[in-house]
C-alpha positions as CSV (number, residue, x, y, z in Angstrom):
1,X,25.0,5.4,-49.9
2,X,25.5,8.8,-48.6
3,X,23.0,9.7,-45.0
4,X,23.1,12.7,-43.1
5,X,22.3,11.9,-39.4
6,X,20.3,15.4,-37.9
7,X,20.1,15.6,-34.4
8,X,20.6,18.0,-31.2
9,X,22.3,16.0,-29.3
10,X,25.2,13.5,-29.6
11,X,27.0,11.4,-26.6
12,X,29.2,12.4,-25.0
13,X,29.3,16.1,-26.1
14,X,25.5,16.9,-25.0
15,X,23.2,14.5,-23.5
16,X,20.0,14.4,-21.9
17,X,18.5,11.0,-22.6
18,X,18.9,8.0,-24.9
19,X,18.5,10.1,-28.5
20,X,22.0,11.1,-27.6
21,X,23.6,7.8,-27.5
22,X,21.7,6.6,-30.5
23,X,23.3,9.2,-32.5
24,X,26.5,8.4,-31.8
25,X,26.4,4.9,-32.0
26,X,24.3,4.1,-34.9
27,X,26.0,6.6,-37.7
28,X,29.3,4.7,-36.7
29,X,27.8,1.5,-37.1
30,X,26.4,2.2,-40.7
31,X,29.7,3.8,-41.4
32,X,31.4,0.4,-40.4
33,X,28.9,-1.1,-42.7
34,X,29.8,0.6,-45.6
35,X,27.8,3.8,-45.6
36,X,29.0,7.2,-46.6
37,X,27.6,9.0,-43.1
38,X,28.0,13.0,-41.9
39,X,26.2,14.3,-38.6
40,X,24.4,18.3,-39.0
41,X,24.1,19.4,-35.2
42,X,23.5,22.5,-33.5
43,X,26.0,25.1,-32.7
44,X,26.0,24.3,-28.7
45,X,29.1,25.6,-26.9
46,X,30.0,22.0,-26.3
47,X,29.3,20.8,-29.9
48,X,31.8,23.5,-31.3
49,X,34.2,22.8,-28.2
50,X,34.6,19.4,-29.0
51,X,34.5,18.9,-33.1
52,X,37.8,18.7,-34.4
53,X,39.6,20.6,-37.7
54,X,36.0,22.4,-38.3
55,X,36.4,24.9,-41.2
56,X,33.8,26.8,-42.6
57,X,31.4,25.3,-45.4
58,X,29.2,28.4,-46.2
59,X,27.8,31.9,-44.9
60,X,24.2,31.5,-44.1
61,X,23.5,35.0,-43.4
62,X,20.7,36.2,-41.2
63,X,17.9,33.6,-40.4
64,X,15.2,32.7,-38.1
65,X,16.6,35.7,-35.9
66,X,19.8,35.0,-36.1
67,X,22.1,38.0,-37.7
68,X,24.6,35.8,-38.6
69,X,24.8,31.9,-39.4
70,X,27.4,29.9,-41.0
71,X,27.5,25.8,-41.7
72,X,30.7,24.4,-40.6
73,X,32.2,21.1,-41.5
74,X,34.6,19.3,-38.7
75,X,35.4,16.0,-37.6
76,X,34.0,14.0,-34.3
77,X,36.1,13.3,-31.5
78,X,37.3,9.8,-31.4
79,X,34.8,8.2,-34.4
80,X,36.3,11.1,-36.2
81,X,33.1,11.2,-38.8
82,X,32.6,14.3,-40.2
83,X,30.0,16.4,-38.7
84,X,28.2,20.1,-40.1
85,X,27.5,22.4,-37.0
86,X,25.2,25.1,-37.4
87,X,27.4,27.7,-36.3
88,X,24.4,30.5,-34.8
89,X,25.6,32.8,-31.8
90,X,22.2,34.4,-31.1
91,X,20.3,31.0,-30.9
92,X,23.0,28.3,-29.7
93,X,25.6,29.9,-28.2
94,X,23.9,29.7,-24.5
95,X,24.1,27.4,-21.3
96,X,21.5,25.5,-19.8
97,X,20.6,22.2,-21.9
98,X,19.6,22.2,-25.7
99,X,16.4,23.3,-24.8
100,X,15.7,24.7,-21.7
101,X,17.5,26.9,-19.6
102,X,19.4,26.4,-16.1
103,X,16.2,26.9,-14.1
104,X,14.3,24.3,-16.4
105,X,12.2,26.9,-18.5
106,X,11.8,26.0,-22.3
107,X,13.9,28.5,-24.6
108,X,11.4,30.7,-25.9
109,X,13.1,30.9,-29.0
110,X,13.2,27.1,-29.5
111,X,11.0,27.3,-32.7
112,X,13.8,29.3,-34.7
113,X,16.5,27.1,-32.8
114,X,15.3,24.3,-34.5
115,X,13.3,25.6,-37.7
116,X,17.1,26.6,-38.6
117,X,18.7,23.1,-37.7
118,X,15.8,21.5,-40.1
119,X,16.1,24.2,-42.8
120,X,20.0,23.6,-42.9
121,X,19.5,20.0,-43.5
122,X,17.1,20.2,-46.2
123,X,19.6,22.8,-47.8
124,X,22.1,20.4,-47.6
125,X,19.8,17.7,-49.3
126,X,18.6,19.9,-52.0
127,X,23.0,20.3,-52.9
128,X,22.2,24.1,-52.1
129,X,25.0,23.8,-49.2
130,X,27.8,22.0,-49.9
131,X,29.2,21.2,-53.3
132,X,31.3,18.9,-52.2
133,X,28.8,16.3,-50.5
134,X,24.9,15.8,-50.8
135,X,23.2,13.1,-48.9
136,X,20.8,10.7,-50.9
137,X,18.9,10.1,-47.3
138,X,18.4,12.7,-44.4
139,X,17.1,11.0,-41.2
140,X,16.3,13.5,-38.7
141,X,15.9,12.3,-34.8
142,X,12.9,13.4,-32.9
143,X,11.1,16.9,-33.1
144,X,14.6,18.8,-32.6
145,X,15.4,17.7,-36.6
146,X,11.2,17.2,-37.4
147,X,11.1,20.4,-39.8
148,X,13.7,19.0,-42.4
149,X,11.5,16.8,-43.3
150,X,8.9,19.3,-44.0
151,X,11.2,21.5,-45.8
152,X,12.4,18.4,-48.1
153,X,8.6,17.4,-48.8
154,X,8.1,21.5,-49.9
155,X,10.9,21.6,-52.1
156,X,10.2,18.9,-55.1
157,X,13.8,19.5,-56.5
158,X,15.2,17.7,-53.6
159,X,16.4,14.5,-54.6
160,X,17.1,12.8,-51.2
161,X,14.3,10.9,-49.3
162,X,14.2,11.3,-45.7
163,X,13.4,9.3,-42.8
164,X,12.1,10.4,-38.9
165,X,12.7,8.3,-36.2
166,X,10.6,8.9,-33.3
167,X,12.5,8.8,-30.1
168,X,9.8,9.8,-27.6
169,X,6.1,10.8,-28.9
170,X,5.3,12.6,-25.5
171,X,7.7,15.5,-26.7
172,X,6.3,17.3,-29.4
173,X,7.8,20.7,-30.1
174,X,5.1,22.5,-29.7
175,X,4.4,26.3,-30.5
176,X,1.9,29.0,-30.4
177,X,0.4,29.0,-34.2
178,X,0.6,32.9,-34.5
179,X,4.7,32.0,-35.1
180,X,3.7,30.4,-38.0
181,X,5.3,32.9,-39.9
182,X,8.6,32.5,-38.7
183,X,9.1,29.3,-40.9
184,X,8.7,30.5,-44.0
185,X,6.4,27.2,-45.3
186,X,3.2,27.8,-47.4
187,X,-0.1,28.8,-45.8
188,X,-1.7,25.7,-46.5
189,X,0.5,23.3,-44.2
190,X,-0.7,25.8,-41.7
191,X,-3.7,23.0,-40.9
192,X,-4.9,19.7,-39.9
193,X,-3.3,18.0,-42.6
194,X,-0.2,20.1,-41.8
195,X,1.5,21.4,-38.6
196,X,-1.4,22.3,-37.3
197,X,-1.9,20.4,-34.0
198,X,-4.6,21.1,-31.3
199,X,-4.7,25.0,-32.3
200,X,-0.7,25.0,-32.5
201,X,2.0,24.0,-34.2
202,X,4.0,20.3,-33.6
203,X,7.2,19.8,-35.0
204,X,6.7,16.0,-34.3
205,X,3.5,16.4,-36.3
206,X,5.4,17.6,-39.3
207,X,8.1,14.6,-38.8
208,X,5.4,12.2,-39.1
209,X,3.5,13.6,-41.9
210,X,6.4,14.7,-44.2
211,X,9.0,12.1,-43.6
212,X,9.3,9.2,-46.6
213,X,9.2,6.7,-43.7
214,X,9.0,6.9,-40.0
215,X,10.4,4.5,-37.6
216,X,10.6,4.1,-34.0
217,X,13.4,2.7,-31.7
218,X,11.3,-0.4,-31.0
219,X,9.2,-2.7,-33.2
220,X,6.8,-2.8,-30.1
221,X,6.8,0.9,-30.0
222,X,5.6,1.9,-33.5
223,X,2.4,-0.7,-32.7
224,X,1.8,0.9,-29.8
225,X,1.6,4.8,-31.0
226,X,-1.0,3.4,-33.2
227,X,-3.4,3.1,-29.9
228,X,-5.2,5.8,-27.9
229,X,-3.2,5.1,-25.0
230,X,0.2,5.3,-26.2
231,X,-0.3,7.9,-29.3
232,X,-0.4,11.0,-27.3
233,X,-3.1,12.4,-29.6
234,X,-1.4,11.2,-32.8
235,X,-2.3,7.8,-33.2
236,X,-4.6,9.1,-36.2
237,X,-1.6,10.4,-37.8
238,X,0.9,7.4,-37.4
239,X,-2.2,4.8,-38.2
240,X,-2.9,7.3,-41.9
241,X,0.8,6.5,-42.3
242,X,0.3,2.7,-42.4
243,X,2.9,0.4,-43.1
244,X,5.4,3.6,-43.3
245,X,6.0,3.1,-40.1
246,X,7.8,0.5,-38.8
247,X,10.2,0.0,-35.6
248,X,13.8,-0.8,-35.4
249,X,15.1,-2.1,-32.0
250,X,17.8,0.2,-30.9
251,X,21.4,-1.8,-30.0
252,X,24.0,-0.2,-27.9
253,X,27.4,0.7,-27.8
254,X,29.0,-3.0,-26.6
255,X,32.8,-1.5,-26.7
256,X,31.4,1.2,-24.0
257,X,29.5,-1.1,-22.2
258,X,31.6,-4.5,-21.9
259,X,31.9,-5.5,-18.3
260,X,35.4,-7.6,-19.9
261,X,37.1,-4.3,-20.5
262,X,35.4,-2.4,-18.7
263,X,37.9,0.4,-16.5
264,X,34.8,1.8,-14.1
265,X,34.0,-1.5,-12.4
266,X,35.9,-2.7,-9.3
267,X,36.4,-6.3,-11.5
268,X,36.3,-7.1,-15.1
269,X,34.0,-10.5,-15.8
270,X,32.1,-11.6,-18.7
271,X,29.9,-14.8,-18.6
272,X,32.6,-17.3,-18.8
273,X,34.5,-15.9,-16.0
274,X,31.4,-14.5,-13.9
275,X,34.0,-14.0,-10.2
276,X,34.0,-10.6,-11.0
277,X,30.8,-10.0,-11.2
278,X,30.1,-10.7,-7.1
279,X,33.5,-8.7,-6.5
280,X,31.3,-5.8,-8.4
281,X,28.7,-6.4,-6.0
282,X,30.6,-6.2,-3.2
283,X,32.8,-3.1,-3.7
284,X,29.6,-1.7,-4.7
285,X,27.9,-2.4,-1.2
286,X,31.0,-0.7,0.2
287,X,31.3,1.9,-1.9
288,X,27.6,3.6,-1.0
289,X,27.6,2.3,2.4
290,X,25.3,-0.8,2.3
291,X,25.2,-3.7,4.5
292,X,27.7,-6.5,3.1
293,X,24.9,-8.8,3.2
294,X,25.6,-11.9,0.9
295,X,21.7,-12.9,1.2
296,X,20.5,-9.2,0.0
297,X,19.1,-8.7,-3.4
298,X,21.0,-5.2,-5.0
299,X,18.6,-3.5,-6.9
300,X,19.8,-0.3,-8.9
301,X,17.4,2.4,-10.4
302,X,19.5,4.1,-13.3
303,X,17.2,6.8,-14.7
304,X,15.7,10.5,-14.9
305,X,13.5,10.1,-12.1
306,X,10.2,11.2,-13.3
307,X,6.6,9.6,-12.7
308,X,6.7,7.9,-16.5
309,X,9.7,5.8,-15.5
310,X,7.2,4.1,-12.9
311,X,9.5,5.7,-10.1
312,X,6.8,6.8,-7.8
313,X,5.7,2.7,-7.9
314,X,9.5,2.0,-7.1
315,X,8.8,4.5,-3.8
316,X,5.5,3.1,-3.0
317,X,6.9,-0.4,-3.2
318,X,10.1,0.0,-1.2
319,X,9.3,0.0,2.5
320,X,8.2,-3.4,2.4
321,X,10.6,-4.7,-0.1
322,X,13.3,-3.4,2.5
323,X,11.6,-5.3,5.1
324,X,11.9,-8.5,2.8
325,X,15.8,-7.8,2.2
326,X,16.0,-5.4,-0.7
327,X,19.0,-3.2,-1.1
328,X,18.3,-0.1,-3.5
329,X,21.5,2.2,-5.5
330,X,19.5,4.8,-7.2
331,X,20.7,7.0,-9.1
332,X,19.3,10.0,-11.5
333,X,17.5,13.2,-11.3
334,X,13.9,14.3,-12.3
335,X,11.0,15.9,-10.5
336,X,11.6,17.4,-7.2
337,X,8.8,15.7,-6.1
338,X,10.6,11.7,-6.0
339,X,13.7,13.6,-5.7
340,X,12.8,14.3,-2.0
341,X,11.0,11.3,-1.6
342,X,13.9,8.9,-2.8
343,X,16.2,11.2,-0.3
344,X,13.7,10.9,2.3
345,X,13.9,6.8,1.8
346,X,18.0,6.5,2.3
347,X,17.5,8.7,5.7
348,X,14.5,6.4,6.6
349,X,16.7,3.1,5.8
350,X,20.6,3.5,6.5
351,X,22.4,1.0,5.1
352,X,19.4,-0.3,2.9
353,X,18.8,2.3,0.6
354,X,21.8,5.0,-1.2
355,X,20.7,7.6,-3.4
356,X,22.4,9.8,-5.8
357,X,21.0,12.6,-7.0
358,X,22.4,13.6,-10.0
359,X,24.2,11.9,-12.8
360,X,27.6,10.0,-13.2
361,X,28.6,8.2,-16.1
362,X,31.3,6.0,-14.1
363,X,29.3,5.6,-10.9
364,X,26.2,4.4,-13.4
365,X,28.3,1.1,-14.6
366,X,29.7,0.6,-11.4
367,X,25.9,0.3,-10.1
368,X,25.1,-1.8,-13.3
369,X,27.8,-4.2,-12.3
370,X,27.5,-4.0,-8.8
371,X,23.8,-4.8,-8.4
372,X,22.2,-8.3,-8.8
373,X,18.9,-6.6,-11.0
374,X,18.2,-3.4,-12.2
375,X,14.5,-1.8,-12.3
376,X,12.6,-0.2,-15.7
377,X,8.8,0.0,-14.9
378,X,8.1,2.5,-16.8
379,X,4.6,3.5,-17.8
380,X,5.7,3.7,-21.3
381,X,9.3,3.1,-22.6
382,X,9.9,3.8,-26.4
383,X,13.0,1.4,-26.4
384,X,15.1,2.0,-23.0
385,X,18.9,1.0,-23.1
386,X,19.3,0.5,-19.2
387,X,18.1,-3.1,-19.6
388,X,20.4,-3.6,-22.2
389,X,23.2,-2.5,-20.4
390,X,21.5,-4.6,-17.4
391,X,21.9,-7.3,-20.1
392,X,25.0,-6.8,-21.3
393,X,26.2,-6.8,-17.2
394,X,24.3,-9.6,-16.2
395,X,22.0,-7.7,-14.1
396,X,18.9,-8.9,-14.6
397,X,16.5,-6.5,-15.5
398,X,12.8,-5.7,-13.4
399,X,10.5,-3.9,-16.6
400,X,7.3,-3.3,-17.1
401,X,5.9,-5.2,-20.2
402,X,5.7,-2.0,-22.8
403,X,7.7,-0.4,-26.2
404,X,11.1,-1.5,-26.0
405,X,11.2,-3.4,-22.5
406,X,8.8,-5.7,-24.0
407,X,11.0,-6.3,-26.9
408,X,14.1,-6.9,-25.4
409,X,13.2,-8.7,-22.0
410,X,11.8,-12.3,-21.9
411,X,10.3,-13.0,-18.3
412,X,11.7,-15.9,-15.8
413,X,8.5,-17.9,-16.0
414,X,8.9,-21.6,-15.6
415,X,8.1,-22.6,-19.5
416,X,10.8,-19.6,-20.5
417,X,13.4,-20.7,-18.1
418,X,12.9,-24.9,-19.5
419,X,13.4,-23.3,-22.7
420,X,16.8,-21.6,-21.8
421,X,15.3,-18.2,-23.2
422,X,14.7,-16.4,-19.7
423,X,16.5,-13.4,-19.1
424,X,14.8,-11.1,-16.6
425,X,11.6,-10.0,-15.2
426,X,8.3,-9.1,-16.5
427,X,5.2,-7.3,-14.9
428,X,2.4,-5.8,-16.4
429,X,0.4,-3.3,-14.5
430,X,1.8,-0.1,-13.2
431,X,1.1,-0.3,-9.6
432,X,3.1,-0.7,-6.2
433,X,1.8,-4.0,-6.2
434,X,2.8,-6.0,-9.3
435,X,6.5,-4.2,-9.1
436,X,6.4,-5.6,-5.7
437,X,6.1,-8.7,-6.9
438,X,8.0,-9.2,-9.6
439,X,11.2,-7.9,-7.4
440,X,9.8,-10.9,-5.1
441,X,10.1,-13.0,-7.4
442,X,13.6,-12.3,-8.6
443,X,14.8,-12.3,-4.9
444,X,13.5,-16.0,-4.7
445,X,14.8,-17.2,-7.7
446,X,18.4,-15.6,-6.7
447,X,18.1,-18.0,-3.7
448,X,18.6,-20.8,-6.5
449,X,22.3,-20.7,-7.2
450,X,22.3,-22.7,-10.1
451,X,18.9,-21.0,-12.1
452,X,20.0,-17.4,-11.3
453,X,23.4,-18.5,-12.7
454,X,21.6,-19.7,-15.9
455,X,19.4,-16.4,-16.2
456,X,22.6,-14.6,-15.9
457,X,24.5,-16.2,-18.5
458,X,21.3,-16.1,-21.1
459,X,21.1,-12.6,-19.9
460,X,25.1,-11.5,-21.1
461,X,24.4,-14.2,-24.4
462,X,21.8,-11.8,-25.8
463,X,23.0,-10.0,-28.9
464,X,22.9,-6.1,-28.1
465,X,25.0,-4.3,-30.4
466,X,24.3,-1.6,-33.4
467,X,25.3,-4.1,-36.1
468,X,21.2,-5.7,-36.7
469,X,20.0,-2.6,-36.3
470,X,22.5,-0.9,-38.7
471,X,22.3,-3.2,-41.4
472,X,18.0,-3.2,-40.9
473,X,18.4,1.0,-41.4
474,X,20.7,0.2,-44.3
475,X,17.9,-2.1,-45.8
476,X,15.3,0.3,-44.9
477,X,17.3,3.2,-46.8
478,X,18.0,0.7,-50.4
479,X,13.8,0.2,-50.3
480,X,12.9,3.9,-50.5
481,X,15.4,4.7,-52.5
482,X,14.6,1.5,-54.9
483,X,11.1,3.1,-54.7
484,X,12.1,6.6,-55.7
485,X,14.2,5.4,-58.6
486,X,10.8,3.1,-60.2
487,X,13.8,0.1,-59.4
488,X,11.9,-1.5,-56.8
């Protein structure tokens, strides 16, 4: 089965979130499974830095503003699957993140950044690209790869089906409708039951509309998308797509993340040799310039700091979990706002509170390993692969009980920990309050030896990597094509 993965980000070359490690996890995994998988990406400066042997597949020509365009074909650095990059100076060949600029501002020519990325794609499907190689599925990631779905659906001599996995519903991609005309797609998809969205245009909107089937990274998540609350003013559209959409737990990378073989961590452990694990803890305490206190409860925050990862609860909760013995290793970046405020709460509480500002790959699995939970209380949280690497550490993870946090986290109530299925956390409504007392209740339970060595070892038992999910995509892929062939 030959896929094309289309994304505009890929770990570690770009990153700004989860979608990135997705897409270079899972296209392995199906690879390793059997599957006949390429990447299409974006022409970043990093992309085209860090592909290897690329060689040039066609000439696009002038495009969606671009004077000159050209689809290359390379090979990743260290999977070595082979990847097209979209090889467009005047719209990719720029700093600042995929798509905004160094002082935050969206890239006011992100509709033709990403038109072209979709458009490539579908040429690619429809074997107008590549002689050599046409894929029988295109699944495009999030509203960056949204429009090759659209283009697919508009051109009925493509042969491949196509599949949109939604990432994040809160970011759209979306543009002022008098742009229109820059995509080149027939008037009447320039409405309601198009792209139309609100009085502009939503590349998310044409993912979910055009795509054979959408998915999201959590089975929890696709249900909830389908409510007011959650659908960001497209439930309508995801519940007129019925069973089409369904939700596929994300895995992670369990080579990267293996506290057994893990280089970062001050000690390797895994759960039958857990001494490492309090050596972790200890060099951590050292290492940011906590209080070596053995009775302290280590809590990390690992995430973009932003009010819908629940940090501003973490904030309001934190003076008085201090005062009951709480340690706190944040690190991330995010809104100025709880940037200041987390700042403001190390220099209010030396030796209690460290916070990095900013992002470290290294320094984020030494504060996996080092702490004793790590907190996700989001307002809404698609999937989220800190708990799993909480998980995977046995750091037992703190979450709010929504999308993927739901799914993966089964809280340390007394029935769940008789049944030997406990393995973290669990509150449910997003204030001060009930985060407050959820972290209470870990801290008392730590004070059990014996049950937070059971938690721990359920915790690290749980499976985590991209093999289910793979081998679900891989079924999900056989059924529409089964359907498209009349076989099924």
């Amino acid at each position: 089965m030959r896929v094309l993965h289309v994304a505009a980000e890929v770990f570690p070359i770009v990153k700004t979130g989860g979608l990135a490690d997705v897409v270079a996890a899972l296209p392995v995994a199906l690879a390793e499974q059997g599957a006949d998988v390429r990447l299409l990406l974006p022409g970043l400066p990093p992309v085209l830095d860090a592909v290897q042997g690329a060689r040039p597949v066609v000439d696009i020509g002038a495009c969606f503003g671009a004077l000159r365009a050209r689809l290359l074909l390379a090979r990743m650095p260290g999977s070595k699957l082979p990847a097209y990059v979209v090889d467009a100076p005047y719209l990719y060949r720029r700093g600042g993140s995929p798509y905004q600029d160094s002082d935050g501002e969206e890239w006011p020519d992100n509709l033709q950044r990403f038109a072209l990325l979709g458009w490539v794609a579908a040429h690619l499907a429809a074997d107008d690209a590549d002689p050599q190689w046409t894929p029988e599925i295109v699944h495009a990631h999030d509203w960056h790869a949204a429009m090759a779905c659209a283009f697919i659906a508009e051109h009925p001599a493509t042969r491949a089906a196509s599949v949109f996995t939604v990432h994040n519903l809160a970011f759209q991609g979306l543009f002022p409708m008098h742009d229109w005309p820059m995509l080149g797609l027939a008037s009447r998809l320039m409405s309601p039951a198009g792209l139309e969205f609100h009085g502009q245009l939503s590349f998310m909107k044409a993912g979910l509309m055009f795509a054979d089937r959408v998915t999201t990274v959590s089975p929890n998540y696709a249900r909830e998308i389908a409510t007011h609350e959650f659908g960001c003013g497209l439930d309508g559209v995801i519940r007129g797509r019925g069973t089409a959409v369904t939700g596929i737990l994300n895995g992670i990378d369990d080579e990267l993340w293996n506290p057994a073989s893990d280089s970062a961590i001050a000690s390797r452990y895994d759960a039958e040799r857990p001494a490492g694990k309090r050596e972790c803890r200890l060099a951590l305490q050292r290492e940011l310039g906590l209080e070596v206190d053995d009775d302290a409860l280590v809590l990390t925050v690992v995430s973009r700091l932003t009010a819908q990862k629940g940090l501003d609860l973490v904030l309001a909760a934190l003076p008085e979990l201090v005062r009951q013995g709480v340690q706190f290793a944040v690190q991330g970046t995010g809104e100025a706002a709880l940037e200041a405020a987390f700042r403001m709460a190390q220099q209010s509480h030396p030796k209690r509170v460290h916070v990095h500002v900013g992002y470290d790959e290294a320094r984020a699995h030494r504060l996996i390993a080092g702490a004793d939970v790590i907190a996700v209380p989001s307002r809404f949280e698609p999937c989220g692969l800190t708990q799993m690497y909480g998980l995977r550490y046995g750091t037992l993870p703190v979450v709010r009980r929504v999308g993927g946090l739901a799914d993966t986290v089964v809280d340390a109530s007394d029935a769940a920990r008789a049944s030997g299925v406990a393995t973290g956390f669990v509150f449910d409504a997003a204030t001060p309050q009930a985060f407050e007392r959820c972290v209470a209740r870990a801290a008392a339970l730590r004070r059990d030896p014996s049950t937070w060595a059971a938690l721990r070892t359920t915790a690290m038992a749980q499976p985590l990597s991209w093999q289910g999910p793979a081998a679900d995509y891989l079924r999900l892929y056989a059924r529409i094509l089964r359907r498209q062939t009349g076989s099924a």
